[in-house]
C-alpha positions as CSV (number, residue, x, y, z in Angstrom):
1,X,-0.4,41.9,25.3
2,X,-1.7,42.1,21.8
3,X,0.2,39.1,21.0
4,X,-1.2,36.9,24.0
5,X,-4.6,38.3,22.4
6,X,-3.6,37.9,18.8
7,X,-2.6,33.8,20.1
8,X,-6.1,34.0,22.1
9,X,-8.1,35.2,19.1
10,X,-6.4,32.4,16.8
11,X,-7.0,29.9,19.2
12,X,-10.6,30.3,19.2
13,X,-10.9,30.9,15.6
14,X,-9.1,27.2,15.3
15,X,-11.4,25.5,18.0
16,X,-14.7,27.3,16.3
17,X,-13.6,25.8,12.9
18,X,-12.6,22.0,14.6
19,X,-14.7,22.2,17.8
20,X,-18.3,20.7,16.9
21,X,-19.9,22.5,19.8
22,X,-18.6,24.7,22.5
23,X,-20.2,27.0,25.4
24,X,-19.2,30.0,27.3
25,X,-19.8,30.2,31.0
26,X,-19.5,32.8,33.8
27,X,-18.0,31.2,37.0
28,X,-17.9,34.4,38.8
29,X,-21.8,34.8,38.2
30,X,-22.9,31.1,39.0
31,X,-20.9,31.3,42.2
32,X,-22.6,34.7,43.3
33,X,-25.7,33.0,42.6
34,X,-25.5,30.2,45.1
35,X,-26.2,30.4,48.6
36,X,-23.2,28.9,49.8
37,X,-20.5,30.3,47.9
38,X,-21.9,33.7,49.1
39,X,-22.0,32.4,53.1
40,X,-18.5,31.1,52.3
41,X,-17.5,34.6,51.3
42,X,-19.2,36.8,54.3
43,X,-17.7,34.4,56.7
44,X,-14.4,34.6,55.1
45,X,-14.6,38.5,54.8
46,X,-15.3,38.4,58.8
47,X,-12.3,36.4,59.6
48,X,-10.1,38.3,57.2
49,X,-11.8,41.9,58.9
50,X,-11.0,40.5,62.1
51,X,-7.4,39.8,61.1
52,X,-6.8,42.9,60.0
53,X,-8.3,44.4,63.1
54,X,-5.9,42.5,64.9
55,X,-2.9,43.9,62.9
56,X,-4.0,47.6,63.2
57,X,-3.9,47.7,66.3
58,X,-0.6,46.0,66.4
59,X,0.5,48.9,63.8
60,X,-1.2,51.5,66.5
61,X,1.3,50.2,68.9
62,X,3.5,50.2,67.1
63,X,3.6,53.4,65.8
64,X,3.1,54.7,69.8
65,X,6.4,53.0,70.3
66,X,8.5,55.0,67.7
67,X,6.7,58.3,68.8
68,X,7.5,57.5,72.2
69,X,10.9,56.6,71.2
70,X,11.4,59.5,69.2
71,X,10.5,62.1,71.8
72,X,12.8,60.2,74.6
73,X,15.7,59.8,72.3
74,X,17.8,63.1,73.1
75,X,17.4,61.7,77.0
76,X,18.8,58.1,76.2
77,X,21.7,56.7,76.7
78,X,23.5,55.1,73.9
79,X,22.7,52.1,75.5
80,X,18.7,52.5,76.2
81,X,18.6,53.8,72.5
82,X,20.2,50.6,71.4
83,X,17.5,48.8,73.2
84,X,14.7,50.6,72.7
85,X,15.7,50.3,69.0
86,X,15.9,46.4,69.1
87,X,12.3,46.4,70.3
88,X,10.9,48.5,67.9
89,X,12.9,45.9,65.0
90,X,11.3,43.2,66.9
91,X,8.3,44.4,67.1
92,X,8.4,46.1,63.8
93,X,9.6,41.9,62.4
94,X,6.3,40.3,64.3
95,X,4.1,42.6,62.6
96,X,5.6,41.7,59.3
97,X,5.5,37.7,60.1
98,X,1.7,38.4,61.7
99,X,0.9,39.7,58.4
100,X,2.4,37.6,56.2
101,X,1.1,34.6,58.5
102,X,-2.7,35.6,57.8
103,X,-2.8,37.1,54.4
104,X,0.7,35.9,52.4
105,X,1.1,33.5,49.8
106,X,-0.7,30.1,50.9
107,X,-1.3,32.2,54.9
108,X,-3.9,31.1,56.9
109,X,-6.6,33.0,54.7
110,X,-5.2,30.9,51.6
111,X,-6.1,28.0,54.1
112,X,-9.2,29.3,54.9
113,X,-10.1,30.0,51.2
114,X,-9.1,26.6,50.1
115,X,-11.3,25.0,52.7
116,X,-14.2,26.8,52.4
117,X,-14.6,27.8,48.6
118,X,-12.8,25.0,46.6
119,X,-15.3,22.5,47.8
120,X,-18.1,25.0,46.1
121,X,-16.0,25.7,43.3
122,X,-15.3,21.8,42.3
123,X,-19.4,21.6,42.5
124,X,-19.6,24.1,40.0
125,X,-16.7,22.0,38.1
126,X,-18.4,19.3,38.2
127,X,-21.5,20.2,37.5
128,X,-19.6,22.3,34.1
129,X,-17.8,18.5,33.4
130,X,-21.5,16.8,33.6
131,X,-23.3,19.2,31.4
132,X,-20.4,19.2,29.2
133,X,-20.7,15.5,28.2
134,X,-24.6,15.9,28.1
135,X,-24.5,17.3,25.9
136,X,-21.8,16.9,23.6
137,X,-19.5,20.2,24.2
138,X,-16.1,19.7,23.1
139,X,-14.7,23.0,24.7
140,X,-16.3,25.0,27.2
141,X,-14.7,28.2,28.1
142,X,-14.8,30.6,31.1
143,X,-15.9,34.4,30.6
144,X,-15.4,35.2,34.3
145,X,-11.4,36.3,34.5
146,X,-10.3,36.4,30.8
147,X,-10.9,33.9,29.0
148,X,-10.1,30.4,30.4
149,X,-10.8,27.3,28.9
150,X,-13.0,25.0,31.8
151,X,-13.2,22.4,29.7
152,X,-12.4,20.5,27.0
153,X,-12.9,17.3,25.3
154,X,-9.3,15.4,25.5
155,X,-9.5,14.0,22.0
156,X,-9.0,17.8,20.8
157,X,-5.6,18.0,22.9
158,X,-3.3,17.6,20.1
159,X,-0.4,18.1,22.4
160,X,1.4,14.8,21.5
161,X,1.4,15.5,17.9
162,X,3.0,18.7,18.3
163,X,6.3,17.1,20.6
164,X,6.1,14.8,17.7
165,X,6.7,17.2,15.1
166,X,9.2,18.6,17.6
167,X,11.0,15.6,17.4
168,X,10.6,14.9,21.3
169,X,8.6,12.2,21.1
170,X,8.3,9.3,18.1
């Protein structure tokens, strides 16, 4: 950790001595700002709370099932148990798929997300990009989740130099 900040701090030592002008923004407080972004996020937090409604009571079940199952057991045969016990996995596997379904890597509220905040977010993007060469920043950075650089002027990406020094490129 104090190396990635070590690197960070160098970094922006390196652009403040080369960069002739550079910003700092807050995405996270522009977006809680606009109207839409904030109607995107109630009516994503209602679809998510309904999910999850959804899968509770699916766990209630659930859960009923094994106490049921758990208080018959000592009258079951060997082969109810067996059965009973392959519905409680299956049931026990939907739940898992249900859940991973809504609210797993790139599920439905992934989906969701992606359609109904990206568009806002490339607006505030944009809008970055436009002021950005406005007024002449070279490197605009983002305050909002560490620091992330938002933009930056692509005659300061120096990338190609370095794979030629690496030998990987003439």
């Amino acid at each position: 950790m104090k190396k990635i900040a070590m690197a960070i701090s160098v970094m922006l030592l390196a652009f403040s001595i080369h960069a002739q002008k550079y910003a700092i923004i807050d995405t996270r407080y522009i977006l809680d700002k606009m109207p839409e972004y904030t109607k995107a996020q109630k009516q994503l937090d209602g679809i998510a709370a309904d999910w999850q409604k959804d899968i509770d009571a699916k766990q209630a079940a659930l859960d009923k099932m094994y106490k049921d199952y758990e208080a018959e057991q000592v009258m079951l045969s060997d082969e109810l148990k067996k059965k009973r016990e392959d519905q409680l996995f299956l049931k026990e596997k939907e739940l898992r798929d249900l859940q991973r379904q809504r609210f797993g890597f790139e599920g439905d509220l992934f989906k969701k997300k992606q359609e109904l905040v990206k568009p806002i977010q490339d607006k505030v993007f944009n809008a970055v990009q436009k002021i950005s060469v406005q007024r002449g920043y070279d490197l605009v950075l983002d305050k909002s989740d560490g620091i992330t650089i938002i933009f930056a002027d692509p005659k300061l990406d120096k990338s190609e130099d370095v794979l030629k020094e690496l030998g990987v490129r003439n």
